[in-house]
N, C-alpha and C positions, 0 to 999 in steps of 0.2 A: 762355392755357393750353388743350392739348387735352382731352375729356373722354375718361377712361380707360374702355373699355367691355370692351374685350379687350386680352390680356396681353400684350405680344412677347415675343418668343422670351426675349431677355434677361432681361425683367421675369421669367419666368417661373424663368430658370434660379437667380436671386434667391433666390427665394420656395419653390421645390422643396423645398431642405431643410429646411426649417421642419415643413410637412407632413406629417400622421401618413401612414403606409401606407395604400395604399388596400385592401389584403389582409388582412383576418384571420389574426393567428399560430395561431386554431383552424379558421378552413375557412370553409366556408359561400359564399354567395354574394361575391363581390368588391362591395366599394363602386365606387360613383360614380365618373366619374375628378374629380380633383382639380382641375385644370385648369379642365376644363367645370362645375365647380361655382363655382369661383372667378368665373370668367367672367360666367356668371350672376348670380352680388351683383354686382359690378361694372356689369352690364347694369343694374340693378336700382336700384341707387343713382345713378348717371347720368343714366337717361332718369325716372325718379320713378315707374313701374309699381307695381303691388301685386304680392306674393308669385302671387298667383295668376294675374296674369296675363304674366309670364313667358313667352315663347316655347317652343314645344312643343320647339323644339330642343335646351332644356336637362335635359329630363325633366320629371320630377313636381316641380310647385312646391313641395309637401311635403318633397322631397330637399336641393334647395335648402336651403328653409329649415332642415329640422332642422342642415343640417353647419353651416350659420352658426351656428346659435342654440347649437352645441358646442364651434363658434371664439369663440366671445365670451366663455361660460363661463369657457372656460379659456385667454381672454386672448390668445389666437394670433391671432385677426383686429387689434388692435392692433399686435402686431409684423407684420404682413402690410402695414396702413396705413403703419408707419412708416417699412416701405423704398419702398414706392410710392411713396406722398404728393411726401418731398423731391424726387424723379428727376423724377417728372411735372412740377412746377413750374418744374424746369430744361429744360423738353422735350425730354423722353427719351421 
């Protein structure tokens, strides 16, 4: 089995709807993209890094972490694992 570190396209189009908006329905600055947040844990979990040392290319490790630690919360990284997981094992 491959290690998942980034999405395909597919994986991706999967997992979209899941995803809160990345835009506030009151304004302000736009979130993070989803994607490249995603990415990131995935980086993260994979290669065994610590939050902080993440690649500059993901943004602030901070960022990162908080959207996970709001995926978890509230249960959406489980469903995010569970379309992954099985695909990945069939290598997809």
């Amino acid at each position: 089995m491959r290690k998942l570190t980034e999405l395909t396209v597919d994986q991706w189009e999967r997992i979209k709807p899941l995803l809160p908006p990345e835009q506030s329905p009151r304004g302000g600055r736009p979130a993070k993209d989803n994607r490249l947040m995603l990415n990131a844990m995935l980086y993260r979990y994979t290669t065994g890094v610590t939050w902080r040392e993440l690649p500059v290319k993901f943004g602030p490790w901070q960022s990162v972490y908080g959207r996970f630690h709001s995926w978890v919360k509230s249960g959406l990284w489980e469903q995010i694992m569970s379309i992954l997981i099985p695909r990945a094992t069939a290598g997809d």
